[in-house]
DSSP file (Angstrom, degrees, kcal/mol; ACC not computed):
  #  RESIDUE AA STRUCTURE BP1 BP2  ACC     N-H-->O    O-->H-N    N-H-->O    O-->H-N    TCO  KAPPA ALPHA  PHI   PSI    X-CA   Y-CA   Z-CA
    1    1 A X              0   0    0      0, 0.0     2,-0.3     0, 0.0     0, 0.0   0.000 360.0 360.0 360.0 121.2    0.0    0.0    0.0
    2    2 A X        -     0   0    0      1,-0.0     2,-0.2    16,-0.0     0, 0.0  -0.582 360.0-139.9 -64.2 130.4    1.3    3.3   -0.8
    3    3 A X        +     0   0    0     -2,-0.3    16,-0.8    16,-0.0     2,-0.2  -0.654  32.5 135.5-105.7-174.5    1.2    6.0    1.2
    4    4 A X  E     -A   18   0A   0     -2,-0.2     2,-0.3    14,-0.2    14,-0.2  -0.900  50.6 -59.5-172.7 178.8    0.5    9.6    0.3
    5    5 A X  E     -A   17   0A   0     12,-2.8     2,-0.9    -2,-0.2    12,-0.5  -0.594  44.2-128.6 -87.8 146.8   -1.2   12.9    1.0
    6    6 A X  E     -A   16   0A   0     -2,-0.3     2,-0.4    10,-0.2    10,-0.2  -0.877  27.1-166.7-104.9 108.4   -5.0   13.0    1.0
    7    7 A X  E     -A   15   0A   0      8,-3.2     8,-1.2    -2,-0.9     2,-0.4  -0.809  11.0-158.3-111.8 153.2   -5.9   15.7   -1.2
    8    8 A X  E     -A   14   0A   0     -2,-0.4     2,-0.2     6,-0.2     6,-0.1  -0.956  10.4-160.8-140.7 118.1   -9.5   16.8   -1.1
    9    9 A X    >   -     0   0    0      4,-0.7     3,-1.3    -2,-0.4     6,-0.0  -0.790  45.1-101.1-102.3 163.7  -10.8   19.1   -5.0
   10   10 A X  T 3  S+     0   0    0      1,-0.2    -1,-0.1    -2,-0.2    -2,-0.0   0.568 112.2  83.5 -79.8  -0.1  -13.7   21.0   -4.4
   11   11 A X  T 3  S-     0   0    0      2,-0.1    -1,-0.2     1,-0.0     3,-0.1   0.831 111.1-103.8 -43.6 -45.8  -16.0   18.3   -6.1
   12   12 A X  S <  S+     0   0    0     -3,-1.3     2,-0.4     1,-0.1    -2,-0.1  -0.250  82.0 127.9 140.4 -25.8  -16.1   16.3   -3.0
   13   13 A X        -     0   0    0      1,-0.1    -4,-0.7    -5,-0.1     2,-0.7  -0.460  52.5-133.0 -83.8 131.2  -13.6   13.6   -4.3
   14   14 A X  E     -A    8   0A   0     -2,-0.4     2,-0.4    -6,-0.1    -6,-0.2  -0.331  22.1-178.8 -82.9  96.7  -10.5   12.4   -2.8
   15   15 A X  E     -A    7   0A   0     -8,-1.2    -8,-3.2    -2,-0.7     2,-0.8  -0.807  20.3-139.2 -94.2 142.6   -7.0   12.0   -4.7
   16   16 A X  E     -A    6   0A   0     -2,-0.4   -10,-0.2   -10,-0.2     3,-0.1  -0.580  14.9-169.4 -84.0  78.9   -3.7   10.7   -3.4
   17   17 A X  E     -A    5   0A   0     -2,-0.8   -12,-2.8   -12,-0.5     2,-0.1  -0.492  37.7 -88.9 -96.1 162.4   -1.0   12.6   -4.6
   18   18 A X  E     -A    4   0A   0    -14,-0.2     2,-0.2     1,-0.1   -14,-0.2  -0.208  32.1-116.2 -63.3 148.0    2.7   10.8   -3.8
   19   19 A X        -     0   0    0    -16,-0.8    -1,-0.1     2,-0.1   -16,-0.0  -0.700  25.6-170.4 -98.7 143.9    4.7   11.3   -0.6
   20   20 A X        +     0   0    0     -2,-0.2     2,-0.5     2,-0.1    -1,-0.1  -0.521  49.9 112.1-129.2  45.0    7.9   13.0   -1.8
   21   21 A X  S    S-     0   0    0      2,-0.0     2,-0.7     0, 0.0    -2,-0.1  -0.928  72.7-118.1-123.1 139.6    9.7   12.6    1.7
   22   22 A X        -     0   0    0     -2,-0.5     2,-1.2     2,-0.0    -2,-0.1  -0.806  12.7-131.6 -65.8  91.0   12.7   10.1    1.4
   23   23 A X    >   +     0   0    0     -2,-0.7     3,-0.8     1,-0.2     4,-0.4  -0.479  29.5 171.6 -55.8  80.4   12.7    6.7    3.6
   24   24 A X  T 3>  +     0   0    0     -2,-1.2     4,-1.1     1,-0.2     5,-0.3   0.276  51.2 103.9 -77.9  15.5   16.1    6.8    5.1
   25   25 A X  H 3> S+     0   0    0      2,-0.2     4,-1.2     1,-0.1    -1,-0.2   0.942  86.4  37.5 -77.5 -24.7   14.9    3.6    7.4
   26   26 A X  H <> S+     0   0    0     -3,-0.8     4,-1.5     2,-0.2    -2,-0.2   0.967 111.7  52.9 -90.6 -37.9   17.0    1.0    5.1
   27   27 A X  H  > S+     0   0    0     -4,-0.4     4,-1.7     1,-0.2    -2,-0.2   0.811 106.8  56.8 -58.9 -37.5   19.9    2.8    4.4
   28   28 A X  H  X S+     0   0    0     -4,-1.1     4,-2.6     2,-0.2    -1,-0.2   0.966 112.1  40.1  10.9 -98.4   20.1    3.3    7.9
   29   29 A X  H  X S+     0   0    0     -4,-1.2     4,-2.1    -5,-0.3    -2,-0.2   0.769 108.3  62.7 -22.5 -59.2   20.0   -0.3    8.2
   30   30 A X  H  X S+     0   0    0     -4,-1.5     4,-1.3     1,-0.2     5,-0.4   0.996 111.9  43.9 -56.3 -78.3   22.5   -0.9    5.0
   31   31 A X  H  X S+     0   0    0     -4,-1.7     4,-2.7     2,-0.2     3,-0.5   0.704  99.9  58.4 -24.5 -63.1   24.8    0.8    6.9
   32   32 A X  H  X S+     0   0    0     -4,-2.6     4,-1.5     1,-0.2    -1,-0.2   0.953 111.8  54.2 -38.9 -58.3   24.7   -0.5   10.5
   33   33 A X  H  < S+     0   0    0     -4,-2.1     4,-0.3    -3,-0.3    -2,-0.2   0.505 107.4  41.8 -56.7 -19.7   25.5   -3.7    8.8
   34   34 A X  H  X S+     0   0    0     -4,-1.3     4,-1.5    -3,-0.5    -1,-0.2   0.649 108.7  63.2-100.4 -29.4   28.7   -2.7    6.7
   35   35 A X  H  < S+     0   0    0     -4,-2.7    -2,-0.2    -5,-0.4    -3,-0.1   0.745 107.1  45.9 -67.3 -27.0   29.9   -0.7    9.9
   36   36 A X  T  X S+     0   0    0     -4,-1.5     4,-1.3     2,-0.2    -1,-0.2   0.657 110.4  51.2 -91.5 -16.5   30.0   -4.2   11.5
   37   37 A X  H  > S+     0   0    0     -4,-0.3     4,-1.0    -5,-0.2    -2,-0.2   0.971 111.9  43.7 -41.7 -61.7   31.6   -5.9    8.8
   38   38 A X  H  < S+     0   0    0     -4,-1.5    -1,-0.2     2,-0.2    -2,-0.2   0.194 113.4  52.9 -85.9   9.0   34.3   -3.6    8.6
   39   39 A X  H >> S+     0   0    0      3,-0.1     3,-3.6     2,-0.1     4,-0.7   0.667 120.1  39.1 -98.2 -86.1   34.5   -3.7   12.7
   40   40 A X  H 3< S+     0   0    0     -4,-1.3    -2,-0.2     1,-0.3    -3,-0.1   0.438 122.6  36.7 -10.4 -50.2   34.7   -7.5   12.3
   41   41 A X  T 3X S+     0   0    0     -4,-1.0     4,-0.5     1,-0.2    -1,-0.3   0.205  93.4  81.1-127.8  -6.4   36.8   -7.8    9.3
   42   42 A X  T X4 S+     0   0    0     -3,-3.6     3,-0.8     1,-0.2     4,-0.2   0.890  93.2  53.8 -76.8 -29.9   39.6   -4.8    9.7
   43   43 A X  G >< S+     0   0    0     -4,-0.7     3,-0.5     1,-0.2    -1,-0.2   0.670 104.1  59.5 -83.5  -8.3   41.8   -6.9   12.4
   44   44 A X  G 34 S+     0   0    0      1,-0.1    -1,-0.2     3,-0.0    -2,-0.2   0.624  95.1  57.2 -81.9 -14.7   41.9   -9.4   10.0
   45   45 A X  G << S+     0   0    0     -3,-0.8    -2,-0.2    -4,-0.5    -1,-0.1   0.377  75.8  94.7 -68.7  -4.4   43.5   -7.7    7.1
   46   46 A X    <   +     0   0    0     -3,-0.5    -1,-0.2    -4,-0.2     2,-0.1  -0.314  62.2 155.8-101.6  64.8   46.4   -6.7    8.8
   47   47 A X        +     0   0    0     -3,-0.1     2,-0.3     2,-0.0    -2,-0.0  -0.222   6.9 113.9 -21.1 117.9   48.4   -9.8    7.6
   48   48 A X        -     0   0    0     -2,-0.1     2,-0.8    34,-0.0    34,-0.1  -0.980  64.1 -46.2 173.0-161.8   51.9  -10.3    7.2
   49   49 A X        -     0   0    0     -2,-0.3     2,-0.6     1,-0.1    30,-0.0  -0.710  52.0-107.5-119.3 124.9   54.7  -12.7    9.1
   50   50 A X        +     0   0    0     -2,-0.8     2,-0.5     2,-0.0    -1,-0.1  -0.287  44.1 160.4 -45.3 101.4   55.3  -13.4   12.7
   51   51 A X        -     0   0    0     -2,-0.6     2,-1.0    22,-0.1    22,-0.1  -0.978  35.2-144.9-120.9 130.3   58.2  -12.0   14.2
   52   52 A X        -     0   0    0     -2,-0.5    60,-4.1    87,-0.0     2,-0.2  -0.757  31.9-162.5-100.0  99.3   59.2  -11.3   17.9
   53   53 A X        -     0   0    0     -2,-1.0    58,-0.1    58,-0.2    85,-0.1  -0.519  24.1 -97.1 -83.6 157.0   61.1   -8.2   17.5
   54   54 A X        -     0   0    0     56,-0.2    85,-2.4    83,-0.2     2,-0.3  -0.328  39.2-113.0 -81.5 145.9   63.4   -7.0   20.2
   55   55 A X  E     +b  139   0B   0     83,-0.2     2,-0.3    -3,-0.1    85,-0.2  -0.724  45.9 158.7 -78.4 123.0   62.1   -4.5   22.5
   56   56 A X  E     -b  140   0B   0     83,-2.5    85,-0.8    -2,-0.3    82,-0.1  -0.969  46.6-111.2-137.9 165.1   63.6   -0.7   22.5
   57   57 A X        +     0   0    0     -2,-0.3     2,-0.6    83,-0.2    83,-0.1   0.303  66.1 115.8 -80.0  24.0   63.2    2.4   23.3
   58   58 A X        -     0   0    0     81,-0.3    80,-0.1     1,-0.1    -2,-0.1  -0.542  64.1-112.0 -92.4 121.6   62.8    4.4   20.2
   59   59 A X        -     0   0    0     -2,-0.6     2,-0.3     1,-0.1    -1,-0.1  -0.099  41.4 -91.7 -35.5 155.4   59.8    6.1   19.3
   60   60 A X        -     0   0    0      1,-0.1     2,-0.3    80,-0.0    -1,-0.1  -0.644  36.7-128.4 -92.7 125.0   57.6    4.9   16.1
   61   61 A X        -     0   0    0     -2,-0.3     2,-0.7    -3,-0.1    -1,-0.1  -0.500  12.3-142.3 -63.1 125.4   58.2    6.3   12.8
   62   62 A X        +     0   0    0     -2,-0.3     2,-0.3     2,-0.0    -1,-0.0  -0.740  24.2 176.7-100.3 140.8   55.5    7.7   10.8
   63   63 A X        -     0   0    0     -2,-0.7     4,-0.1     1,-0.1     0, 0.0  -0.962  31.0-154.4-136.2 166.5   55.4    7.1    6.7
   64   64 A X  S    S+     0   0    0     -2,-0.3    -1,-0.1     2,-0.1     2,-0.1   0.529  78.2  60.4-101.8 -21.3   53.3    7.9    4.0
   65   65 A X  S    S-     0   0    0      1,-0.0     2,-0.5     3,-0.0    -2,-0.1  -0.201  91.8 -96.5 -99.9-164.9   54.4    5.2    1.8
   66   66 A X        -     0   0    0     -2,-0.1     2,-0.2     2,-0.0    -2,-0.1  -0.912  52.3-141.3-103.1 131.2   54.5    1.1    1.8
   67   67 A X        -     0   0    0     -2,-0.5     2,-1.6    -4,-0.1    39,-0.1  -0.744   8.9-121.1-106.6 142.0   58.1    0.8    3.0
   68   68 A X        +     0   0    0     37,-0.7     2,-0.3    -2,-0.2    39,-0.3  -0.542  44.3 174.6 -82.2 109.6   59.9   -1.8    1.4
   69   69 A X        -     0   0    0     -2,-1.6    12,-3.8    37,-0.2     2,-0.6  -0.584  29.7-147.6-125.9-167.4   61.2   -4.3    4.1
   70   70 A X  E     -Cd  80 108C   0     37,-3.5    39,-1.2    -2,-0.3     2,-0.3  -0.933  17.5-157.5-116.6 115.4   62.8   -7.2    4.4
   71   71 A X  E     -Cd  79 109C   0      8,-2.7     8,-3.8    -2,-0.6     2,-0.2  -0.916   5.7-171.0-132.7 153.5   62.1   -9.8    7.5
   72   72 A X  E     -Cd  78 110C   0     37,-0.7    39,-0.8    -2,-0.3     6,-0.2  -0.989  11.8-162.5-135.3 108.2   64.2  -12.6    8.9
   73   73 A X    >   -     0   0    0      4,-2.3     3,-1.2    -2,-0.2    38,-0.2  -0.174  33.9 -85.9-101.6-153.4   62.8  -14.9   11.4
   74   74 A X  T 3  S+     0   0    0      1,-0.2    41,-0.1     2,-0.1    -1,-0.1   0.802 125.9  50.7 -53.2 -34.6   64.4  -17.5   14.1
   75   75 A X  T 3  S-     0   0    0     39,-0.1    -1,-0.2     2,-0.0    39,-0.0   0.238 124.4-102.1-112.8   0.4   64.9  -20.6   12.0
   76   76 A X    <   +     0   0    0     -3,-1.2    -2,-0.1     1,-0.3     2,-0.1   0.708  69.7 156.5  94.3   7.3   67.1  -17.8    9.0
   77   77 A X        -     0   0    0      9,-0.1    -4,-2.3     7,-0.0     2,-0.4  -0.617  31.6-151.6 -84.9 128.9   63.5  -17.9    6.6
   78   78 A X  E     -CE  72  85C   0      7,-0.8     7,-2.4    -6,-0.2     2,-0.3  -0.940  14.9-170.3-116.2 159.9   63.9  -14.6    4.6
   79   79 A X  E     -CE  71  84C   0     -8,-3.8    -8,-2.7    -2,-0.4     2,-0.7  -0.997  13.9-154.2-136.0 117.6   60.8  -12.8    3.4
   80   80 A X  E >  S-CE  70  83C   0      3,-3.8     3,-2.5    -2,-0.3     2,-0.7  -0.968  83.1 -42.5-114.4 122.1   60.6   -9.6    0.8
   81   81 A X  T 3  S-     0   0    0    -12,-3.8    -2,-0.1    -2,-0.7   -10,-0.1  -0.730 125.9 -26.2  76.0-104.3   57.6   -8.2    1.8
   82   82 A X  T 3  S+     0   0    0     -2,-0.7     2,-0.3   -34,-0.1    -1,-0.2   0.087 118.2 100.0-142.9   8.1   55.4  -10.9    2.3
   83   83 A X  E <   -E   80   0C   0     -3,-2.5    -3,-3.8     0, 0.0     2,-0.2  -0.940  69.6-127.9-109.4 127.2   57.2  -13.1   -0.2
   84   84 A X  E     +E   79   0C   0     -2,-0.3     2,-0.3    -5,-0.2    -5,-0.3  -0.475  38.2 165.1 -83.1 135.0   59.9  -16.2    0.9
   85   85 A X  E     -E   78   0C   0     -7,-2.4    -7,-0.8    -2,-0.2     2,-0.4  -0.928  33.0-119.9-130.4 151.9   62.9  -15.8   -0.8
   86   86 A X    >   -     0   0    0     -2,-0.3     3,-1.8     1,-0.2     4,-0.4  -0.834  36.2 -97.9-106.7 163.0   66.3  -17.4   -0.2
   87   87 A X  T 3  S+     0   0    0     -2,-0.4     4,-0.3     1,-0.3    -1,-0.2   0.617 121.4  47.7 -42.4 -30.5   69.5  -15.4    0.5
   88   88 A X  T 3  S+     0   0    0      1,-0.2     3,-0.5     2,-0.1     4,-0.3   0.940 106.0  61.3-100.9 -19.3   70.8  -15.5   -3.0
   89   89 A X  S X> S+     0   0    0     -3,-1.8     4,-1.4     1,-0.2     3,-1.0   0.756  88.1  80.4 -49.4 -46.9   67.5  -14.4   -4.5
   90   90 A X  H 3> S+     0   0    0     -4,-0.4     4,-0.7     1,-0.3    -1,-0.2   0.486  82.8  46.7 -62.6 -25.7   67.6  -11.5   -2.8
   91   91 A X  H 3> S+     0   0    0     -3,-0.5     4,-1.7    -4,-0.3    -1,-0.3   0.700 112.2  50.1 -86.7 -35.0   69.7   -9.3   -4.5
   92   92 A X  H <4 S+     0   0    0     -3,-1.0     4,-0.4    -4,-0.3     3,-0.2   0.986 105.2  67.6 -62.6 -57.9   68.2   -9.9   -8.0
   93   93 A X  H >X S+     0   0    0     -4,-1.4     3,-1.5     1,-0.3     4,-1.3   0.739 110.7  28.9 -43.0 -72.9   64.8   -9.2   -6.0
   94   94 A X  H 3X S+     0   0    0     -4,-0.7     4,-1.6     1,-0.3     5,-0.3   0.720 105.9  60.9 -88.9 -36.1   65.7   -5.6   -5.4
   95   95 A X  H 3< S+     0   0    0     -4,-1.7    -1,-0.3    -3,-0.2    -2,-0.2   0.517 109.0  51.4 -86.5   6.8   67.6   -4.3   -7.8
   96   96 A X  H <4 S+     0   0    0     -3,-1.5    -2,-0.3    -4,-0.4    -1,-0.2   0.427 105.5  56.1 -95.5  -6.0   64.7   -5.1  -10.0
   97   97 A X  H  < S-     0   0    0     -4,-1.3    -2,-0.1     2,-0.1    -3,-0.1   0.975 140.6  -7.8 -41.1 -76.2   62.0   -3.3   -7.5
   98   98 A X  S  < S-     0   0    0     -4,-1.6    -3,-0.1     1,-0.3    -4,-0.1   0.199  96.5-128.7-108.6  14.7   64.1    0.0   -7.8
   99   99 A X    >   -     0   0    0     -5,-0.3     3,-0.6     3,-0.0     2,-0.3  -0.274  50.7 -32.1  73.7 174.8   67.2   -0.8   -9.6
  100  100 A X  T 3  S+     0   0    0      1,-0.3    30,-0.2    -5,-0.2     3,-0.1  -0.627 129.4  22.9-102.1 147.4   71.0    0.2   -8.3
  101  101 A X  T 3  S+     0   0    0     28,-0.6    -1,-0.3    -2,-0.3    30,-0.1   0.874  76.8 168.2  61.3  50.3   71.3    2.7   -6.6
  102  102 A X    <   -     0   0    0     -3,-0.6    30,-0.3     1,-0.1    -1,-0.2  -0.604  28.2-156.2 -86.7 133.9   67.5    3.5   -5.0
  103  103 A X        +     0   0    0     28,-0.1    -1,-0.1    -2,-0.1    28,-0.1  -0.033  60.3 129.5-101.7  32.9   67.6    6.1   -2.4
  104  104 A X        -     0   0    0      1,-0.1    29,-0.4    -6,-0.0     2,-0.4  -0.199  64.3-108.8 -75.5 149.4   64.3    4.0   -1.5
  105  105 A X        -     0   0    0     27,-0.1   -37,-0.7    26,-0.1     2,-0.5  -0.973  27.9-164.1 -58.5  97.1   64.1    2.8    2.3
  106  106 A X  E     - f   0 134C   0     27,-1.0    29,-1.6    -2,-0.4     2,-0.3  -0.876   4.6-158.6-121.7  96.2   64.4   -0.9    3.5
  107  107 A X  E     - f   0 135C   0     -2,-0.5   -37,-3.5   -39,-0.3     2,-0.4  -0.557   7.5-151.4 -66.7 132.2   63.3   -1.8    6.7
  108  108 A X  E     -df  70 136C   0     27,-2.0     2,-0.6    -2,-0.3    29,-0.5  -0.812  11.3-172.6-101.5  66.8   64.9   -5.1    8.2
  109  109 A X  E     +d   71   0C   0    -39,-1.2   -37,-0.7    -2,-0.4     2,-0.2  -0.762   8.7 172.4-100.7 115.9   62.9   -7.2   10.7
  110  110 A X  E     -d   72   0C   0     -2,-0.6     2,-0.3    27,-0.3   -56,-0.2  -0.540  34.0-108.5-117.6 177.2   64.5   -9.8   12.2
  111  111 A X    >   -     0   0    0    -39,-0.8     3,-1.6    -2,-0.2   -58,-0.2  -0.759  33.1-112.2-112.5 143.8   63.2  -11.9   15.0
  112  112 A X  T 3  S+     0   0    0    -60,-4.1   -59,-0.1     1,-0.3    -1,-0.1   0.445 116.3  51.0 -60.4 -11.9   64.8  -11.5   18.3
  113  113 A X  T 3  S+     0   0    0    -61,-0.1    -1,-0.3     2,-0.1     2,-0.1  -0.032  84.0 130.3-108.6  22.7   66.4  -14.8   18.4
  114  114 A X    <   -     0   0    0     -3,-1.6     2,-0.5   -42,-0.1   -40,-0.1  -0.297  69.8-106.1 -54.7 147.6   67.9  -14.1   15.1
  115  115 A X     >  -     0   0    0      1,-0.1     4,-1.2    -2,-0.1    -1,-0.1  -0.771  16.9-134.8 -80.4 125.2   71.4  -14.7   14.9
  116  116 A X  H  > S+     0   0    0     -2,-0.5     4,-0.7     2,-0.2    -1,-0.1   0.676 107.4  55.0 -70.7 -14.9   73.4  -11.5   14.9
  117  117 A X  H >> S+     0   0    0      2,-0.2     4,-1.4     3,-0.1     3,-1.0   0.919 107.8  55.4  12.0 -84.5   75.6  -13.0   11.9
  118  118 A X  H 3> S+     0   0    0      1,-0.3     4,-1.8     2,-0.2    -2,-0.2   0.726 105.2  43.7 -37.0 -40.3   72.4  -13.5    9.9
  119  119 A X  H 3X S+     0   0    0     -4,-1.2     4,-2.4     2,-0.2    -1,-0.3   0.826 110.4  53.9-103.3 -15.3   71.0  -10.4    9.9
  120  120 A X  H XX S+     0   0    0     -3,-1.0     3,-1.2    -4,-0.7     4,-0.7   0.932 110.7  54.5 -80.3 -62.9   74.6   -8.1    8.9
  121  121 A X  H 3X S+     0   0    0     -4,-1.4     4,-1.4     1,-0.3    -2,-0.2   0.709 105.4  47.2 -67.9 -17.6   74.9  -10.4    6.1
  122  122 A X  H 3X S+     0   0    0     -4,-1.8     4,-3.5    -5,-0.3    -1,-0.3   0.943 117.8  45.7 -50.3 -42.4   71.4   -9.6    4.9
  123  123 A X  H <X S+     0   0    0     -4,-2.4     4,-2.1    -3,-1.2     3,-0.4   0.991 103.5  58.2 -63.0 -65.2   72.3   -6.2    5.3
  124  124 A X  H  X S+     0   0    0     -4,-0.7     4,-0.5     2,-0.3    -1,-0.2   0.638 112.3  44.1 -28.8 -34.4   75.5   -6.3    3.7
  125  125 A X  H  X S+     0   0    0     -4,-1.4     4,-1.5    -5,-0.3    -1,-0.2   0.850 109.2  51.1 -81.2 -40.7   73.7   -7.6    0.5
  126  126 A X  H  X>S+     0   0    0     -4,-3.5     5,-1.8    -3,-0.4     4,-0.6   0.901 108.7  56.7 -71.8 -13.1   71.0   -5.4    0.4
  127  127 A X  H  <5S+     0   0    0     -4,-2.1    -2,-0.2    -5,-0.3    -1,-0.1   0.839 109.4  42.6 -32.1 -43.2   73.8   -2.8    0.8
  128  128 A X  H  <5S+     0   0    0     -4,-0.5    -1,-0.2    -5,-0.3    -3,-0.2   0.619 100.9  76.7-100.7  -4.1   75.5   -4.1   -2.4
  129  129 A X  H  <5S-     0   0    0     -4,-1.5   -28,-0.6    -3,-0.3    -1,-0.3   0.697 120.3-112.8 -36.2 -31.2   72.1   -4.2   -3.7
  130  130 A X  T  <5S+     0   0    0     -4,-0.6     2,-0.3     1,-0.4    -3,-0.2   0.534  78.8 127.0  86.4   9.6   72.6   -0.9   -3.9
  131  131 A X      < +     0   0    0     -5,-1.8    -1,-0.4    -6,-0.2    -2,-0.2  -0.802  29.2 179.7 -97.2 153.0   70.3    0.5   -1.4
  132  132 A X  S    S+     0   0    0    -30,-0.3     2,-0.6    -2,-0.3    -1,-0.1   0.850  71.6  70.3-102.3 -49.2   72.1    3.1    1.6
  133  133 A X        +     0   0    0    -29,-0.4   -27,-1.0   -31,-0.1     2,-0.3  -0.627  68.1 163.0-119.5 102.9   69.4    4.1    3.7
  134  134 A X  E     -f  106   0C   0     -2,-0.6     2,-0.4   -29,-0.2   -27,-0.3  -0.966  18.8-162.6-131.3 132.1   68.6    0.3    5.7
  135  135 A X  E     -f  107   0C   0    -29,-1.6   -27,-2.0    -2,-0.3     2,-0.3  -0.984  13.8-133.1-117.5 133.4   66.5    0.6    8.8
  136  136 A X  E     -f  108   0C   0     -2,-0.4     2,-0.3   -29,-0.2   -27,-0.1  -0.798  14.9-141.1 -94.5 133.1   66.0   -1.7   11.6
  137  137 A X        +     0   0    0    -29,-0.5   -27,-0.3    -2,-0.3   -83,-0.2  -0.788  29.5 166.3 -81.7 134.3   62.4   -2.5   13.1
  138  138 A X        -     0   0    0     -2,-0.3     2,-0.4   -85,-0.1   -83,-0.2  -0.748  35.4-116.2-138.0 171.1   62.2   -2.9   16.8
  139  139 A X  E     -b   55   0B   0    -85,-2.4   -83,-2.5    -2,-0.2   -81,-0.3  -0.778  31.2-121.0-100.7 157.2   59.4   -2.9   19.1
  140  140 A X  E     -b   56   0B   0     -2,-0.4     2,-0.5   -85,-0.2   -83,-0.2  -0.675  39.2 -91.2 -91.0 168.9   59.2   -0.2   21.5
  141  141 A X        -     0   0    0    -85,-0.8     2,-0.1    -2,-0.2   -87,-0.0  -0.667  38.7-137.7 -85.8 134.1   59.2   -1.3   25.5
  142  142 A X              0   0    0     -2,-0.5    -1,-0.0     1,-0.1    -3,-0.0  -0.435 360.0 360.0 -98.3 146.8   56.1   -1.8   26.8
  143  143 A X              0   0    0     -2,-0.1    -1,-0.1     0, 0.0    -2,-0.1   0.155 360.0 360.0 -55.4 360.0   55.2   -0.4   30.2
């Protein structure tokens, strides 16, 4: 049943003309329901590979970009990005991202039980990759 305005002509007879007022009661609804998706379903997008990084006391960097990095866990498994690659791979890997000589950033994350060995020769290769500017990920110390 539609509803409408009850318009009265001066015959005596009754027209409906159409309610021109907008029913925001499902979009309403539509809404509620994508705001709890996206409650639901945002801690599950942030993906990426388990590492227990060592705890310090240095403040969190902010960037604007996807930084490229490079993670190293306990057992020596290296990962660029979010892909495993092995140690001799690694250098081809990068200098076809950006090329030699990228004044691009590379963030390192190795796993606190990393072997200190392990992680300067990753550095030392992306170095002769040809990237300068290499950063180490840490956690900060929790209170």
């Amino acid at each position: 049943m539609a509803e409408g305005i009850n318009i009265s002509s001066g015959n005596g007879r009754r027209r409906w003309k159409p309610n021109a007022e907008i029913n925001v009661t499902p979009f309403v609804d539509v809404m509620l329901v994508l705001l709890i998706v996206f409650m639901v379903s945002a801690p599950l997008l942030t993906v990426g590979i388990e590492v227990d990084l060592p705890d310090t006391e240095a403040r969190a960097m902010t960037t604007s970009e996807e930084p490229i990095t490079i993670t190293i866990q306990a057992d020596g498994t290296l990962f660029l990005m979010e892909t495993p690659i092995s140690f001799d791979e690694l250098s081809p890997r990068l200098q076809a991202i950006a090329g030699v000589g990228s004044d691009a950033r590379i963030y390192i994350r190795a796993d606190d039980g990393t072997d200190y060995g392990e992680v300067m020769r990753v550095m030392a290769r992306v170095s002769a990759s040809g990237y300068g500017n290499i950063g180490l990920v840490t956690d900060p110390i929790r209170e």
